[in-house]
Every structure is written in C-alpha cells, then in structure tokens.
N, C-alpha and C positions, 0 to 999 in steps of 0.2 A: 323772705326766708333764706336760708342758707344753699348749697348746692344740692341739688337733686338729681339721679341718674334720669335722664330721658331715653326712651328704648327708641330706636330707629322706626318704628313701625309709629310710635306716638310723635314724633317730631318732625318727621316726611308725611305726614298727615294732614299738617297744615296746608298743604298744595290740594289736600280733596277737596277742599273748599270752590278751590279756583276752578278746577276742570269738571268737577261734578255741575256748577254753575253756567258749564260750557264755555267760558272764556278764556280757556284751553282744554291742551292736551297732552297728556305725556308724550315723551318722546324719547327717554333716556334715562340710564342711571347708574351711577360710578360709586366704586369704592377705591379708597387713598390708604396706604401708611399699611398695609394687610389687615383694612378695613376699619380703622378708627378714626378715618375720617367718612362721611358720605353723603352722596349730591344724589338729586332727582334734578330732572328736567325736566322741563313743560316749554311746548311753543305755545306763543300765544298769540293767533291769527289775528284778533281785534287791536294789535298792534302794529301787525308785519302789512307791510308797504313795497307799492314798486315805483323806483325810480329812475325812469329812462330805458326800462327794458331789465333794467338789476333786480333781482327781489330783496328786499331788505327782511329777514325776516328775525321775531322779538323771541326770548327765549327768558324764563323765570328760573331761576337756578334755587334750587332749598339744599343747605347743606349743615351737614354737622358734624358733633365729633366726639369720641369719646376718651383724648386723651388732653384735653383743655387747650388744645389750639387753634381753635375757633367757636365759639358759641354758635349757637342755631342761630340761621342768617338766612334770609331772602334777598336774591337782588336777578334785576333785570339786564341785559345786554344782548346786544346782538351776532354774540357769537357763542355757539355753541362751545361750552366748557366741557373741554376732553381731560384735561389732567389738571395736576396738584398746580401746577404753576397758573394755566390759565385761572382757574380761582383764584388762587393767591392776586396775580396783577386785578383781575377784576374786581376782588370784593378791597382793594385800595383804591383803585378810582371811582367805582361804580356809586351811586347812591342806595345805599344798604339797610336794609331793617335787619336785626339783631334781638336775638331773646336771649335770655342769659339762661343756667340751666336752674333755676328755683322755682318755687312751688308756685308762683304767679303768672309764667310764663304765659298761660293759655289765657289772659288777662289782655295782652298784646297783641292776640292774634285777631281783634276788632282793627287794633290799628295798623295793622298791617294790610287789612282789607280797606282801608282806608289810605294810605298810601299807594294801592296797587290804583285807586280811582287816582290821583294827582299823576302818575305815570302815564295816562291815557290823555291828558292834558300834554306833559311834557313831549310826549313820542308824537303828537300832532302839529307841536313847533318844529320839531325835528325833517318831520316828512314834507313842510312846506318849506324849511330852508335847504331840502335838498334838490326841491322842485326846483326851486327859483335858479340855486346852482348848477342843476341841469341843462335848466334853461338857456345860460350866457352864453354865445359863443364867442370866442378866442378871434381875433384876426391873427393870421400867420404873425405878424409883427409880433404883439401882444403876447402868443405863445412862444416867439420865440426869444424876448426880453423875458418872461417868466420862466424858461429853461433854464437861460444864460444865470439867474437870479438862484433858482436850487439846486443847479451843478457846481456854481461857483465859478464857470467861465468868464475869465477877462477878455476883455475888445483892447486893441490898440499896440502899440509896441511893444508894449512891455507885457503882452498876454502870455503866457507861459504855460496852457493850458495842456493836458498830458491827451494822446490820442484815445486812449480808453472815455474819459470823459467825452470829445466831440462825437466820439462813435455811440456813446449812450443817447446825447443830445438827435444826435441823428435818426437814432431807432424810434424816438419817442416822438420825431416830428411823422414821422411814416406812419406810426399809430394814428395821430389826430387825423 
C-alpha cells in the first residue's frame, strides 16, 4: 500500500516486544528537527560484554520520522546515540532493519525479531575477537614500530619528524 502516518506511540512500540521479553531495557529517548524525527533506546545486556576490565555495552536504537527523512529503522551499536548526527553516521554504517511507512509494515516486525536472533550470533564473534585482542601483548619493540607506523614517524637521516608527533609517540609509550 501507499504511505501511511505511523503515530510515535505505534512505531516505538516495536521495542515492547524486545524489553517486555526481557532482553532489554529502556534507557532513553530523543526527539530531532523539533520533534519530527524520534529515537528510543534500549540497552540490551544479553549482548553487552567486558573486555579487559572495559565494559562493552549493546544499545538497540528505534527511530522515526515524520517528515520523510528516515523510515522507521532498528539497528544496534555500541554507542549510545545522543543526537541527529550520531544516527545519521550510524544508521550508514550500522547493519539496519527498516520499515517503510505503509500499511504492511507491522508484517516486518516478525522479521525483525528475526534479525535481532542473527545479532546475538554476530556480537558473540565480536566479543571473542576482542578477547583474543586483549589478549596479545606488544613487545616494546613491536609497539614501538606500530607507533612509528600510525604517527608516520621516519627513522634515519632524512626523518623529518615534527616534535609534536615524537612527544605524542612518547605519551603513548608511558601509557602501555
């Protein structure tokens, strides 16, 4: 069918699904544009992980709109979306489900429950390659060929290297 208004109360509705189920929790919710855009949030613990003492913690963003600049969308990240921009960059990179505003929409909201299972798939390769990366330690060498490598520091006569750069290099060897 053609375009249908969706009320904010029917289309941030789809997350009662998720938390009523316990697999979250609200935690938040913004309005954009003096309100024609708008997000809920939800952490969602059976995702959030810690790695090395860091908490990683998972966050389901629902947002909508009602001046046609984004369709009703779920998507997950791990950073809590404070304004229009972080949405914005997020739902371009993020892996995104989207409903359009028509009369079927509540059709899709199976498979969106369906995609929220394949996330708990993905976020469990996620938290073992951060393990593993936790894991590795650096020999001073190693980190300090990997500085010289993302500062853009040269070795040798012709290094030309500005003192801002070695003193960043240097702060960050005092960290490790």
């Amino acid at each position: 069918g053609g375009y249908q208004i969706i009320q904010n109360e029917e289309s941030l509705s789809l997350l009662d699904e998720v938390v009523s189920s316990g697999l979250a929790k609200y935690s938040g919710a913004k309005a954009f544009k003096y309100g024609a855009v708008v997000m809920i949030r939800a952490e969602v613990p059976t995702f959030s992980y810690d790695v090395a003492g860091d908490a990683i913690k998972t966050y389901m963003h629902l947002a909508t709109s009602h001046d046609g600049s984004i369709a009703t969308s779920i998507l997950m990240s791990p950073q809590r979306l404070i304004c229009q921009n972080l949405l914005n960059v997020n739902a371009k990179r993020a892996e995104m489900f989207s409903f359009k505003h028509t009369r079927n929409y509540r059709l899709k909201v199976d498979e969106a429950m369906q995609i929220f299972a394949k996330y708990r798939a993905a976020f469990q390769v996620q938290k073992d390659a951060f393990n593993r990366m936790a894991s590795e330690e650096f020999s001073k060498l190693a980190l300090e060929s990997f500085l010289d490598e993302l500062l853009g520091i040269k070795k040798g006569q012709d290094a030309d290297n500005s003192t801002r750069v070695e003193n960043q290099k240097e702060e960050m060897l005092v960290l490790a």
